[in-house]
SERO-4910 file (N, C-alpha, C, O; in steps of 0.05 Angstrom, whole numbers):
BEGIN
 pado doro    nc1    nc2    nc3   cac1   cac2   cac3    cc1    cc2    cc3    oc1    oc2    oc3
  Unk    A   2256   1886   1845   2261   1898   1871   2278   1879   1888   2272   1855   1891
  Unk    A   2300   1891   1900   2306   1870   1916   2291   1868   1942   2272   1882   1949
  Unk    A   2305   1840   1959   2292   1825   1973   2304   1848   2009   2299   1839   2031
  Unk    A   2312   1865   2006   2326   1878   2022   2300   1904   2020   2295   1916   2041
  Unk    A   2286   1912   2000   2277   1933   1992   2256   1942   2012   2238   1929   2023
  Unk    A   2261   1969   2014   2238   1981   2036   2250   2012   2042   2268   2022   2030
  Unk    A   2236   2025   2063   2241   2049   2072   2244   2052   2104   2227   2044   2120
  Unk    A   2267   2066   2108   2265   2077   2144   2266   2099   2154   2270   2105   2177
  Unk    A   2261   2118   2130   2270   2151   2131   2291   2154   2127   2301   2148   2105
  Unk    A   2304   2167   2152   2327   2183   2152   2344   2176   2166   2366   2186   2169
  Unk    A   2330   2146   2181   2353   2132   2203   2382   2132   2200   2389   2123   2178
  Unk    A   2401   2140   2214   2431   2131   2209   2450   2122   2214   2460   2128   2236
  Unk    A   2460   2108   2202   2473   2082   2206   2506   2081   2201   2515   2084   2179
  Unk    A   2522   2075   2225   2551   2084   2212   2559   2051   2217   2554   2035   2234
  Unk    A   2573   2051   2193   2577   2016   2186   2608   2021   2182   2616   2037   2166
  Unk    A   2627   2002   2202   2651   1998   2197   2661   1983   2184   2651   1960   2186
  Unk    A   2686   1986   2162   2694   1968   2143   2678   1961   2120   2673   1940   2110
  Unk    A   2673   1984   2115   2639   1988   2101   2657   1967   2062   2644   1956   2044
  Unk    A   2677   1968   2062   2683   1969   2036   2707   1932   2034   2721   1922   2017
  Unk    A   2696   1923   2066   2703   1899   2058   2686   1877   2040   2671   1884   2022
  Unk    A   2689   1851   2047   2677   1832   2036   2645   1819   2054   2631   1799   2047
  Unk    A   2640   1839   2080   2618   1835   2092   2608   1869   2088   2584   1875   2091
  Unk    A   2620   1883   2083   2613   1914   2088   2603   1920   2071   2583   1934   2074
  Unk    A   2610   1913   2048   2599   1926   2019   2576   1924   2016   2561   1943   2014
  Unk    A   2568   1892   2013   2536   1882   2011   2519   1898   2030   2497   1909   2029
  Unk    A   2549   1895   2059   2510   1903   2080   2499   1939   2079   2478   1948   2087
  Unk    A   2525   1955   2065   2522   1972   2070   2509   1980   2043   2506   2003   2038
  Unk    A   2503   1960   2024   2481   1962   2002   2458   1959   2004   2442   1972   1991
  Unk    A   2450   1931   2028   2436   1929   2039   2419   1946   2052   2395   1943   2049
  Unk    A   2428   1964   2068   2420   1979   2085   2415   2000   2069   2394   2011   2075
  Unk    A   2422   2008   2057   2408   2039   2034   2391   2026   2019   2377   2043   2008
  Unk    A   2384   2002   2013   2364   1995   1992   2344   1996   2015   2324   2006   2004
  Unk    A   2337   1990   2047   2323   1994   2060   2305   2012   2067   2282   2012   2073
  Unk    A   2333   2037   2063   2324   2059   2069   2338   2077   2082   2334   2101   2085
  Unk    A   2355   2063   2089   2385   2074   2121   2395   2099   2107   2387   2107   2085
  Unk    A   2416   2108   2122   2425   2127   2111   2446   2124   2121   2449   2132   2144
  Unk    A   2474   2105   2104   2494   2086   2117   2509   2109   2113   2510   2123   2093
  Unk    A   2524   2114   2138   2560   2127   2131   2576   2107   2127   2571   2087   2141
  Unk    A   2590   2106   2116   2607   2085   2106   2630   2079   2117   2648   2082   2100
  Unk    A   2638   2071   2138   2673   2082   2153   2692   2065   2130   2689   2041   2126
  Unk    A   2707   2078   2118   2722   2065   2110   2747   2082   2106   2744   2106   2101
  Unk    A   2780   2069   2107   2802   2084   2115   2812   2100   2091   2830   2117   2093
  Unk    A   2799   2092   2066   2808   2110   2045   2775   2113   2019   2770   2099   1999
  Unk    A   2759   2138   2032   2738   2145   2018   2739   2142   1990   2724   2127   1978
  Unk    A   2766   2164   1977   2771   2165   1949   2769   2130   1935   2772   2125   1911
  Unk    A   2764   2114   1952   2768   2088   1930   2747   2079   1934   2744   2060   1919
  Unk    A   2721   2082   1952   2699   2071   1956   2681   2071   1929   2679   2089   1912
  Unk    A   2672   2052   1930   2647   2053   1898   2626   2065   1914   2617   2054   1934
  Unk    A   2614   2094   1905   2596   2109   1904   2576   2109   1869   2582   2109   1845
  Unk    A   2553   2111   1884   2547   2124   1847   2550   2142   1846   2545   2160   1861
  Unk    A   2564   2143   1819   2569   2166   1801   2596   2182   1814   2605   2204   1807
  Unk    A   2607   2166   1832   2628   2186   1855   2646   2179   1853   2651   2161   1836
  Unk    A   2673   2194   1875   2696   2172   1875   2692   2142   1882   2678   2134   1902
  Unk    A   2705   2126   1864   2715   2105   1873   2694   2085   1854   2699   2061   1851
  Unk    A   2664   2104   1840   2660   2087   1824   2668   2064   1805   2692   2065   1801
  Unk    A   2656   2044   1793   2676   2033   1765   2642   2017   1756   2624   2010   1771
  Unk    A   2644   2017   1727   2619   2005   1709   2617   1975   1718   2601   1963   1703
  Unk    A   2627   1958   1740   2626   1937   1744   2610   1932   1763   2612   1911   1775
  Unk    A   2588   1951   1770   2567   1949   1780   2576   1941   1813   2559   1930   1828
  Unk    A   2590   1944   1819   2606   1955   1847   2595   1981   1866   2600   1982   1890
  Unk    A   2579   2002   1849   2577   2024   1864   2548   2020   1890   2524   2016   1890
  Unk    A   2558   2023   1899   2538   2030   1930   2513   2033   1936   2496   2022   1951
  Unk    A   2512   2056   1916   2480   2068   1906   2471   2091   1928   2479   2094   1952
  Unk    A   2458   2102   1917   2441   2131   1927   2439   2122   1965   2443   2099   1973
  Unk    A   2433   2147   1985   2432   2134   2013   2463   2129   2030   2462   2126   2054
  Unk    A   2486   2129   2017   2511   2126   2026   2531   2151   2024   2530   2169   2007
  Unk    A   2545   2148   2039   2563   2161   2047   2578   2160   2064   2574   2160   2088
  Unk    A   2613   2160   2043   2633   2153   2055   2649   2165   2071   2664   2182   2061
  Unk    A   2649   2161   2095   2665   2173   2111   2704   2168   2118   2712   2144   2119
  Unk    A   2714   2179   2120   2740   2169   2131   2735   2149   2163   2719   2158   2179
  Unk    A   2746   2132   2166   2747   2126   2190   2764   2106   2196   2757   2085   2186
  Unk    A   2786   2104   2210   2805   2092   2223   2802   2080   2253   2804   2093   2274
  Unk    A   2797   2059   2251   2787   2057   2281   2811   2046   2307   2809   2040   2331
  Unk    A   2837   2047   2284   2846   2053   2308   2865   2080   2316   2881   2084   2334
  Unk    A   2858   2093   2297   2856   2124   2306   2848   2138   2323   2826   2147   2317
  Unk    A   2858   2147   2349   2831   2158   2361   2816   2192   2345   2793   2200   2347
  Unk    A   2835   2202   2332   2834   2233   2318   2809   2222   2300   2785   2227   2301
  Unk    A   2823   2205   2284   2810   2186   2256   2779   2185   2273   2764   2205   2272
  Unk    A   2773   2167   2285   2752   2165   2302   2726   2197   2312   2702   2201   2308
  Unk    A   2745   2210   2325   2737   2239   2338   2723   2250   2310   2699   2251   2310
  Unk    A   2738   2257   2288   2735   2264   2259   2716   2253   2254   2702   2272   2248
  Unk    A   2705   2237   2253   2686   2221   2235   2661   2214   2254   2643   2201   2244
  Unk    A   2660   2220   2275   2642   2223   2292   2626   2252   2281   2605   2261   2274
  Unk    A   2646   2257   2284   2640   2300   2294   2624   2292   2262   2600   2296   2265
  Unk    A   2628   2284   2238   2624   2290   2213   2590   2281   2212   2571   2295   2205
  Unk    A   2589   2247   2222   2566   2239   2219   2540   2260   2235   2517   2264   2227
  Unk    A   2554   2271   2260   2534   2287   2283   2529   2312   2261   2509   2326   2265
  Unk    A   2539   2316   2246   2537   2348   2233   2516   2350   2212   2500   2369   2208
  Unk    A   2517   2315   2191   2491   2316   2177   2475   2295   2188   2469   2278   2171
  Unk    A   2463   2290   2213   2445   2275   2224   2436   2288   2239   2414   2280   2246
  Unk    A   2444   2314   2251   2430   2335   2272   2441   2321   2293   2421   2321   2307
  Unk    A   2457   2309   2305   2466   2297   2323   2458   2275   2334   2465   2272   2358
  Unk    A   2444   2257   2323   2429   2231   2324   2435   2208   2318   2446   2218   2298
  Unk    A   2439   2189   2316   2444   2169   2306   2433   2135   2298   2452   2122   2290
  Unk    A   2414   2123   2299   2401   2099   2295   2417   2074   2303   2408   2057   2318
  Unk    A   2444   2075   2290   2451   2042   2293   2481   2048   2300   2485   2072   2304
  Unk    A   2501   2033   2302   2523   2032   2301   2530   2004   2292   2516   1986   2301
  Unk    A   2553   1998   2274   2557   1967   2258   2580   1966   2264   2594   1979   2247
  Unk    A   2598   1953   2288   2625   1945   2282   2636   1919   2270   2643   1898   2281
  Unk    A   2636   1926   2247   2641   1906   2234   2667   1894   2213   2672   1874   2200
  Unk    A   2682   1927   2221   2709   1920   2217   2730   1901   2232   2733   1900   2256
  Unk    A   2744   1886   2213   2761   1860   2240   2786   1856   2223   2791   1867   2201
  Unk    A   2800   1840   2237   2823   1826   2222   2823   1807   2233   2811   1805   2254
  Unk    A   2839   1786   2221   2854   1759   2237   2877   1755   2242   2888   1755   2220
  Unk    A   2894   1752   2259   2921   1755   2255   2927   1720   2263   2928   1715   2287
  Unk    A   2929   1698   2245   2942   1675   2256   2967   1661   2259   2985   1678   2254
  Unk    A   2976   1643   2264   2996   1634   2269   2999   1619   2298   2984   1623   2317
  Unk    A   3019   1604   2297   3025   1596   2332   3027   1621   2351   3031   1644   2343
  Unk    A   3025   1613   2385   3025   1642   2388   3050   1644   2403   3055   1664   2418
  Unk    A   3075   1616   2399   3091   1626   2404   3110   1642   2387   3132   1648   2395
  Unk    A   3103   1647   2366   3115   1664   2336   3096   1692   2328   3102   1706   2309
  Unk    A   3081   1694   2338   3067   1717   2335   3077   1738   2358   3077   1740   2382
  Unk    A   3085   1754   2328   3098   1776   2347   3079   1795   2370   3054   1793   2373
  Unk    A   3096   1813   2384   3080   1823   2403   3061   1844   2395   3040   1850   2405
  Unk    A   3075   1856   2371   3060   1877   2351   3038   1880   2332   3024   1898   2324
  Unk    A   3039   1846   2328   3012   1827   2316   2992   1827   2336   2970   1837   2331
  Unk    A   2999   1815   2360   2983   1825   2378   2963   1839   2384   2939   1834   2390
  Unk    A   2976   1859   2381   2977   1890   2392   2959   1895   2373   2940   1908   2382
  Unk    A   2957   1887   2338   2945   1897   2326   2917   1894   2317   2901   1909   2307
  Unk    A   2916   1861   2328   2905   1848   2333   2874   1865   2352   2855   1875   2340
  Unk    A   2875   1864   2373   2872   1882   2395   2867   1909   2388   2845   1916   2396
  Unk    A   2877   1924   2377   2872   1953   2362   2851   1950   2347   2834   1967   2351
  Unk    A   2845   1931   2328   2825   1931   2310   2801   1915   2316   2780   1920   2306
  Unk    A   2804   1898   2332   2778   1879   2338   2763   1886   2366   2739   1882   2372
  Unk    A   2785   1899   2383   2769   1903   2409   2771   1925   2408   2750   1935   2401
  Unk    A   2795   1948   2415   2804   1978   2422   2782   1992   2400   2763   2007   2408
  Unk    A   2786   1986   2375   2777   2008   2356   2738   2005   2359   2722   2022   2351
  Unk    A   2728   1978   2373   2705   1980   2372   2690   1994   2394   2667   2003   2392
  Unk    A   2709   1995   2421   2705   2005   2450   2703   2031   2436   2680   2041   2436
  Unk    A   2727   2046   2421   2735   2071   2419   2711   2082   2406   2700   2103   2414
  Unk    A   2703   2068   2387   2688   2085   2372   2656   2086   2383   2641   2105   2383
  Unk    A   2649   2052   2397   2626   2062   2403   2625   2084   2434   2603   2091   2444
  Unk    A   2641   2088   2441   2645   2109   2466   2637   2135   2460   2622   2151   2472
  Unk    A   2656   2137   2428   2651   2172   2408   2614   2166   2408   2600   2185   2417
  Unk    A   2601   2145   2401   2571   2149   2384   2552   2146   2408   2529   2155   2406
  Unk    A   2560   2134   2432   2541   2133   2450   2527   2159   2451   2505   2149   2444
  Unk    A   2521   2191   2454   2517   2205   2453   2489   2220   2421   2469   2234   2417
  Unk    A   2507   2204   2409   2485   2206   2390   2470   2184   2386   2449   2189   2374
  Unk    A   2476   2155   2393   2453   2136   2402   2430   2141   2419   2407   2142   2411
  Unk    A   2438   2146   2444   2419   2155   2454   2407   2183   2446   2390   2190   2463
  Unk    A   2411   2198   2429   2389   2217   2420   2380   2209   2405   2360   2221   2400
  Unk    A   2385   2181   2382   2371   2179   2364   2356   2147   2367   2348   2134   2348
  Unk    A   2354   2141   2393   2341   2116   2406   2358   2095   2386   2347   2080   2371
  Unk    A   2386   2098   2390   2394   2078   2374   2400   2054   2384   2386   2046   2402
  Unk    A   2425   2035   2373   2426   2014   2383   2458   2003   2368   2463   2008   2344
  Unk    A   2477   1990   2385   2503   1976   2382   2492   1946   2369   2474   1930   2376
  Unk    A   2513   1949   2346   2510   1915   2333   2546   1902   2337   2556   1915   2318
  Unk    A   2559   1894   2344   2580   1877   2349   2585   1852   2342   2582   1832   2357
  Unk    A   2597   1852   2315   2609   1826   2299   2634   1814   2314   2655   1826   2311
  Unk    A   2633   1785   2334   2638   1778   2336   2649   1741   2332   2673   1738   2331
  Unk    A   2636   1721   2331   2648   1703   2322   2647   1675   2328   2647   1670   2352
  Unk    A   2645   1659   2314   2651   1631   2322   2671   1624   2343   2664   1610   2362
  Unk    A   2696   1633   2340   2721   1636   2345   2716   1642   2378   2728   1627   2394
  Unk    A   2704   1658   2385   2691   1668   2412   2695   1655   2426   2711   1658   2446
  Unk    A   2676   1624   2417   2667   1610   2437   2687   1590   2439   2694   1582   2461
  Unk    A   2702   1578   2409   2719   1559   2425   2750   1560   2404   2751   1549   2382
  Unk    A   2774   1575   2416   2798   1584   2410   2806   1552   2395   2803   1529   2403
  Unk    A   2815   1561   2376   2830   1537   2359   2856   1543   2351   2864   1566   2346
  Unk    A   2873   1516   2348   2908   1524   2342   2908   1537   2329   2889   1536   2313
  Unk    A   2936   1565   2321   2943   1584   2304   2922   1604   2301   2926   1624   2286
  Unk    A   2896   1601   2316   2885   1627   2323   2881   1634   2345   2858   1628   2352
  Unk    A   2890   1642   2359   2893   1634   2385   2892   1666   2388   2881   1671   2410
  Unk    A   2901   1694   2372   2896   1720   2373   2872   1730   2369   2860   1743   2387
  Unk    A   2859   1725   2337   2831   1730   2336   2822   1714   2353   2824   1727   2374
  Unk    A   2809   1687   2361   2801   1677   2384   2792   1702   2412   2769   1709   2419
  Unk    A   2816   1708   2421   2819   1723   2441   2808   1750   2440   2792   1760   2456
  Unk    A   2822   1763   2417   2799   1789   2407   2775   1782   2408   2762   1801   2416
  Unk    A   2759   1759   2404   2733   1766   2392   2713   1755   2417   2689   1760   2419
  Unk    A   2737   1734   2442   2723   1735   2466   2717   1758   2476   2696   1766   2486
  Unk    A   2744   1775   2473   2743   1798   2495   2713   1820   2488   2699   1831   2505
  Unk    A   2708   1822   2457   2691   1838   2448   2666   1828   2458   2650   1844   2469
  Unk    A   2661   1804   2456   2631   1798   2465   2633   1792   2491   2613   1787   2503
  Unk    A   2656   1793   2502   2652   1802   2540   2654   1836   2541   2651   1843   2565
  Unk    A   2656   1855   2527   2657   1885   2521   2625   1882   2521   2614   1896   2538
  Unk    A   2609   1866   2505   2580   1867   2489   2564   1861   2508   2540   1869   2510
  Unk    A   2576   1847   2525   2550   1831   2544   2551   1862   2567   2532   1878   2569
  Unk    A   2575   1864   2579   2573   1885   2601   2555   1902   2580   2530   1900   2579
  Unk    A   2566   1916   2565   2549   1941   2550   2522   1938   2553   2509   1953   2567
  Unk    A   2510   1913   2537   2484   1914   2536   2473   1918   2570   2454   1933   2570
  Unk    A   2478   1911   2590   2467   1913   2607   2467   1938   2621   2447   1948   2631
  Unk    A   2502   1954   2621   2495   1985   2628   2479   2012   2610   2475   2036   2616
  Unk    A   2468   1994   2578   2457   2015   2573   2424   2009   2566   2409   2022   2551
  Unk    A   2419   1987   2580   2391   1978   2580   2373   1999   2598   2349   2002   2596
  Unk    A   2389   2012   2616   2380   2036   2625   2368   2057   2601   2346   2068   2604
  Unk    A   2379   2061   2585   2366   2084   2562   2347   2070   2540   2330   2080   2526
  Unk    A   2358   2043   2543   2341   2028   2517   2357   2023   2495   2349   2020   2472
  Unk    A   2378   2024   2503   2396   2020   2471   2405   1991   2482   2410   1979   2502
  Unk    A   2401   1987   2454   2403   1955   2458   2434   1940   2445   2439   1945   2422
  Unk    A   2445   1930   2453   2470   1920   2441   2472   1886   2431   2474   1868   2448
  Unk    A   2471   1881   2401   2471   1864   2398   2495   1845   2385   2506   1850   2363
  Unk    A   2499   1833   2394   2527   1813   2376   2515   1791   2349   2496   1776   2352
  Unk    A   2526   1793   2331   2534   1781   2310   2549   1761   2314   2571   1766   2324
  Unk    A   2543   1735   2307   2566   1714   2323   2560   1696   2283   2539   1683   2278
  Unk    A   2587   1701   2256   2584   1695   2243   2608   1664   2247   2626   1664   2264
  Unk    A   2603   1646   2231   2625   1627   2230   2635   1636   2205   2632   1658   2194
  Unk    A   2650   1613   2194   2671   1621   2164   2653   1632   2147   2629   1628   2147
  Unk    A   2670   1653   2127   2644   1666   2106   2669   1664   2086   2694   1663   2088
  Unk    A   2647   1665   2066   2664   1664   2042   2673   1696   2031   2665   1709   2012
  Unk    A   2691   1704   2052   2712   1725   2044   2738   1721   2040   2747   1699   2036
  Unk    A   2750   1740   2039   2781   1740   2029   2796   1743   2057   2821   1743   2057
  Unk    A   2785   1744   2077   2787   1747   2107   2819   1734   2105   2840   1746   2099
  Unk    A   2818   1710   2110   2834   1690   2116   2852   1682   2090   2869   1665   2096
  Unk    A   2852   1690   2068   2874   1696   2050   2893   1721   2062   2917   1716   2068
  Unk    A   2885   1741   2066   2892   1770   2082   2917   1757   2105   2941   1759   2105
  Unk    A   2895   1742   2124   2909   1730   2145   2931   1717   2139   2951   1722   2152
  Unk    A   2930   1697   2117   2959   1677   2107   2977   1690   2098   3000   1681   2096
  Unk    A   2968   1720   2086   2997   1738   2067   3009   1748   2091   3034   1747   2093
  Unk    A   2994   1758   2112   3004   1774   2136   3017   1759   2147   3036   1770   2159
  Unk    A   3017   1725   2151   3030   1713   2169   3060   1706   2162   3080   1705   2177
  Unk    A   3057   1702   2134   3072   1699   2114   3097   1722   2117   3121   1719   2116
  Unk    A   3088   1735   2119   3108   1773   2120   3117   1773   2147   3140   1780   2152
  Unk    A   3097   1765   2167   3110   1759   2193   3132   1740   2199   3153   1746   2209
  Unk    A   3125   1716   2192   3148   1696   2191   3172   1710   2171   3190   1717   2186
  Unk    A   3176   1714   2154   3195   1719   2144   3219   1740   2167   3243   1746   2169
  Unk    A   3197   1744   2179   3224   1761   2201   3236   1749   2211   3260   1756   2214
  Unk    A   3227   1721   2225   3230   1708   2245   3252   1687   2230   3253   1683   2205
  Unk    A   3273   1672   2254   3294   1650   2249   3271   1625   2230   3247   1621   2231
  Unk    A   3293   1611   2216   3287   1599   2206   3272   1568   2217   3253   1553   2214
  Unk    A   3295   1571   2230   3290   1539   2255   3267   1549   2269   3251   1531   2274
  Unk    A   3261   1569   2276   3235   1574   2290   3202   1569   2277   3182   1556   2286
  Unk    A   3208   1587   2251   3184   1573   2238   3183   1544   2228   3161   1535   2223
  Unk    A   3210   1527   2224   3209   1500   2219   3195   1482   2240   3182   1461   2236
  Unk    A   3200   1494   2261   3188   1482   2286   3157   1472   2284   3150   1449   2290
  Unk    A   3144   1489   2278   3104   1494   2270   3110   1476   2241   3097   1455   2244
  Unk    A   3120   1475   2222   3116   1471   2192   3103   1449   2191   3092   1449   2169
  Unk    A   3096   1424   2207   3089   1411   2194   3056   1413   2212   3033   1410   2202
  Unk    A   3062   1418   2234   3025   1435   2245   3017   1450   2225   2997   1443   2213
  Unk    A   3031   1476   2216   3018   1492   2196   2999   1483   2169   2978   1494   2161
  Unk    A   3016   1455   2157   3011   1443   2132   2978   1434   2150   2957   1445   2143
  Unk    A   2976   1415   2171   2956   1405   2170   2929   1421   2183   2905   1414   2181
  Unk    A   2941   1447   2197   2916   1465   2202   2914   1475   2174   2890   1476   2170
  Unk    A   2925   1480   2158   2923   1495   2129   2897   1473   2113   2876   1479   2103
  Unk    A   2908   1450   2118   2895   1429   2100   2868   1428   2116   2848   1430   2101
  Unk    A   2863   1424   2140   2833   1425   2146   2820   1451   2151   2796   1454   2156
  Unk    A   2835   1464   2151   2820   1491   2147   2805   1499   2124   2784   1512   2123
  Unk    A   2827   1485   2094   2814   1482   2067   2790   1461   2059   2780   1461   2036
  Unk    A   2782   1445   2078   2766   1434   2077   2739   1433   2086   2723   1414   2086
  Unk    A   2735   1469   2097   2714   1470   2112   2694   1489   2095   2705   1511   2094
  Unk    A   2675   1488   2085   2655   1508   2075   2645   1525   2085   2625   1522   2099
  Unk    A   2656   1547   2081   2649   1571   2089   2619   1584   2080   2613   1594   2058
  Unk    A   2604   1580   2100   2578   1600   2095   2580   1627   2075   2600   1641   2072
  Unk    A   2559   1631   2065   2551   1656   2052   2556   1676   2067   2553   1680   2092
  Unk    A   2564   1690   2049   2562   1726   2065   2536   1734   2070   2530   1747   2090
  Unk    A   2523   1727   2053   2495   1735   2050   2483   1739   2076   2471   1759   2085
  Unk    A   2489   1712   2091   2478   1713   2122   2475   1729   2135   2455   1740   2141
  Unk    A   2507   1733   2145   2513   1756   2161   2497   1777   2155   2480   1788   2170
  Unk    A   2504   1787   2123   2486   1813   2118   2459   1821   2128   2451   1842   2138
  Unk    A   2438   1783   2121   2412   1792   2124   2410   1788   2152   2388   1796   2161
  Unk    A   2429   1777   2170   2429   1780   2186   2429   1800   2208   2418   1797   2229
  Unk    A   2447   1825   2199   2449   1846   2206   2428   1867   2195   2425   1887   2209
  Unk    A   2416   1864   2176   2395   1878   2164   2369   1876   2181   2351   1892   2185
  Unk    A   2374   1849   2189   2350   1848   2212   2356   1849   2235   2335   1843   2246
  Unk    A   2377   1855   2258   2381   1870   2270   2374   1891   2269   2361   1896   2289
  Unk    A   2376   1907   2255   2375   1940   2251   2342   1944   2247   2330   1963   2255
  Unk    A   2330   1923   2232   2300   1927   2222   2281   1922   2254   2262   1936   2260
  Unk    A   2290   1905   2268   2269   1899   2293   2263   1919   2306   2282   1934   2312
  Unk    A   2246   1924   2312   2236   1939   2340   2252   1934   2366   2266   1950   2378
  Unk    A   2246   1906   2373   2271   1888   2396   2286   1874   2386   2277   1852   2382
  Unk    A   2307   1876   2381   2329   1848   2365   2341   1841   2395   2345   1850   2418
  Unk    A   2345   1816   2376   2358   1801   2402   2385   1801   2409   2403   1806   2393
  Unk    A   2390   1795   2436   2419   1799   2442   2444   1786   2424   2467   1794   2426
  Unk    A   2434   1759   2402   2456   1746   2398   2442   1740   2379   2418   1735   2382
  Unk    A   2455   1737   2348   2439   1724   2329   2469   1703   2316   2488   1716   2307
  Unk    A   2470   1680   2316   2480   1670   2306   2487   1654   2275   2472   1635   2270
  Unk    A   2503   1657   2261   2505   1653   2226   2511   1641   2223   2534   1648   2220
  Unk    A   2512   1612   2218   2517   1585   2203   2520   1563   2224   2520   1561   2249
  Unk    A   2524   1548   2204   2519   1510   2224   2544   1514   2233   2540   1515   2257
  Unk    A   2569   1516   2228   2588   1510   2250   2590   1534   2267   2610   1534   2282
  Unk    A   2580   1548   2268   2578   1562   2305   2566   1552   2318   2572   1553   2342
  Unk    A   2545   1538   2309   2524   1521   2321   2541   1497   2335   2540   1495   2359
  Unk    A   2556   1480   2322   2572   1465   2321   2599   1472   2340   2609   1455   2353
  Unk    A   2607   1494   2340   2631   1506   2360   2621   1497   2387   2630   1481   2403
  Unk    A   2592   1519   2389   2587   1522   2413   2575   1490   2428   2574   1484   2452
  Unk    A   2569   1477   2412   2560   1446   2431   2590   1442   2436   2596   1442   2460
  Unk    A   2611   1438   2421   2641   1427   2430   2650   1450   2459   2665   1444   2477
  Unk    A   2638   1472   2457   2657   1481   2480   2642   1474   2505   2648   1486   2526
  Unk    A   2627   1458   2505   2610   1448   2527   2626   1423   2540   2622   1415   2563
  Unk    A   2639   1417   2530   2646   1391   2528   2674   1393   2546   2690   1411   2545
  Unk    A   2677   1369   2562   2699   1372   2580   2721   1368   2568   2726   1350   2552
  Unk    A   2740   1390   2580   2772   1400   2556   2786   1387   2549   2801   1393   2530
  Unk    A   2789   1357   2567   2805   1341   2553   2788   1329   2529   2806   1324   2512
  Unk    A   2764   1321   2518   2753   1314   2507   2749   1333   2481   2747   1322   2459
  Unk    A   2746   1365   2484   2742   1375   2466   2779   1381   2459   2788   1399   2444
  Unk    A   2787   1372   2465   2822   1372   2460   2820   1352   2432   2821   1356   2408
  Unk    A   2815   1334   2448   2822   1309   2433   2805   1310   2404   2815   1305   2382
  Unk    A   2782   1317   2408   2762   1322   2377   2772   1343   2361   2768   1341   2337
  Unk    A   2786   1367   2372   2786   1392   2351   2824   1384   2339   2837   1391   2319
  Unk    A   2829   1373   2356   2865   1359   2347   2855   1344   2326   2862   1352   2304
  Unk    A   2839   1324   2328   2843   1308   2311   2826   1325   2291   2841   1324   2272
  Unk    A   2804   1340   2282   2797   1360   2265   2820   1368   2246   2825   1361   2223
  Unk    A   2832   1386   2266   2861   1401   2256   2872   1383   2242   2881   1394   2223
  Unk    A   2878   1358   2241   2900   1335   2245   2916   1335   2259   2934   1321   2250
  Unk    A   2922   1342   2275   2945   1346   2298   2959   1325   2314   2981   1323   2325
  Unk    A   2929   1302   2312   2940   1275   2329   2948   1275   2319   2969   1288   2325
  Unk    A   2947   1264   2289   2959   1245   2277   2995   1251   2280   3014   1237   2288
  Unk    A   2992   1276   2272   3024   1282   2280   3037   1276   2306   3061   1272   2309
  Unk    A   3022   1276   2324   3037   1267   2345   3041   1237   2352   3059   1226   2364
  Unk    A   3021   1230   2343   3026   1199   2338   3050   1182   2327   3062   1161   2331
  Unk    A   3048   1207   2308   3076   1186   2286   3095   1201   2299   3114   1186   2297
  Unk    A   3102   1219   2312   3131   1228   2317   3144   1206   2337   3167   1208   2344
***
């Protein structure tokens, strides 16, 4: 039996990004519980279901309790659609909401285009407002409750992320107002604050940046190249926490009676948040030399 194993009825649970590298587990998670996960994900036909589309014998499939929905979150149609779908087999109810779909878009932010941005923003903040706006309605009929994956990054912006950073402040300033205008009904809104996980997150991030620069003058990206090498190099040096966390982390969100406003996932968030305490010239000088960044400026 797994360690996830149990029953909740018929609770339902729409989990975004259900088919990434945090989605898959939790939204395995959550049906071995008992949930009854919809799955948002932007192309159903490839989701591992049992016995369904998107299966494969590599023990990938989902299992019994799931169901994949289309959902585009930064669609608003995409969104409307997949609302309307979940209200039709839940009787119009709903238990949880998981935004847990994200991206990262890095780089300097004087080379990050305006469209990166933009996209930036569409997926981390817009598509999470958007969608939990569609489910409020069936939260509160089904005494449910907002979970919001937001981030280490939150608390203290570091060079070449300087976009996710900003997305994932704005979301847990979205999270804090929320929880308080809907503490009136009892729905409770909680944030997810994970540090590095061992996903493919930030490979994603380096091909994208990669495709971006290539648009851009050459002398322009030469400019960052040798910052790049040394945020690259201590970035490779940092151990990324288990997924696992997050998951059981979010598993117990959803399981409490009262969860709490903020549950935090690994030692360096822990670690972020004492540095952003710290007066700015001082936390300058510690997260530069982290990055390596003095050093470069030293020798120039």
């Amino acid at each position: 039996m797994s360690k996830h194993q149990n029953t909740h009825g018929t609770r339902a649970v729409l989990l975004t990004g259900a088919s990434g590298g945090v989605g898959l587990p939790a939204t395995r998670a959550l049906a071995e519980r008992g949930y009854q996960v919809f799955a948002g994900v932007r192309n159903p036909a490839a989701f591992p279901t049992e016995g369904g589309a998107g299966a494969t014998s590599r023990g990938t499939d989902a299992g019994p309790g799931v169901h994949p929905v289309r959902l585009d979150v930064t669609d608003p149609a995409s969104v409307a659609a997949a609302v309307e779908a979940v209200a039709a087999r839940t009787g119009g109810a709903l238990y949880a909401l998981v935004n847990n779909a994200g991206i990262i878009v890095q780089g300097p932010m004087e080379l990050v285009p305006a469209e990166e941005l933009h996209r930036q923003f569409e997926v981390n903040v817009y598509g999470p407002a958007r969608l939990t706006q569609a489910c409020l309605p069936l939260l509160r009929r089904g005494g449910g409750r907002v979970a919001n994956i937001t981030g280490g990054v939150a608390r203290l912006p570091g060079p070449f992320f300087g976009a996710v950073s900003a997305s994932k402040s704005a979301l847990q300033a979205l999270s804090d107002a929320l929880r308080l205008e809907l503490a009136y009904w009892d729905v409770p809104v909680v944030v997810l604050e994970p540090g590095g996980l061992d996903t493919d997150i930030f490979g994603k991030a380096a091909a994208a940046q990669q495709k971006s620069n290539a648009g851009l003058p050459a002398e322009s990206v030469a400019l960052y190249a040798e910052q790049q090498r040394a945020v690259d190099q201590a970035m490779a040096r940092v151990k990324p926490s288990s997924t696992g966390l997050l998951v059981d982390a979010i598993v117990t969100a959803l399981d409490a009676a009262k969860p709490k406003a903020r549950y935090t996932i690994g030692s360096d968030v822990r670690l972020l948040g004492l540095l952003s305490r710290l007066p700015l010239r001082t936390r300058d000088r510690l997260l530069g030399g982290v990055m390596g960044l003095n050093k470069l400026k030293s020798a120039a």
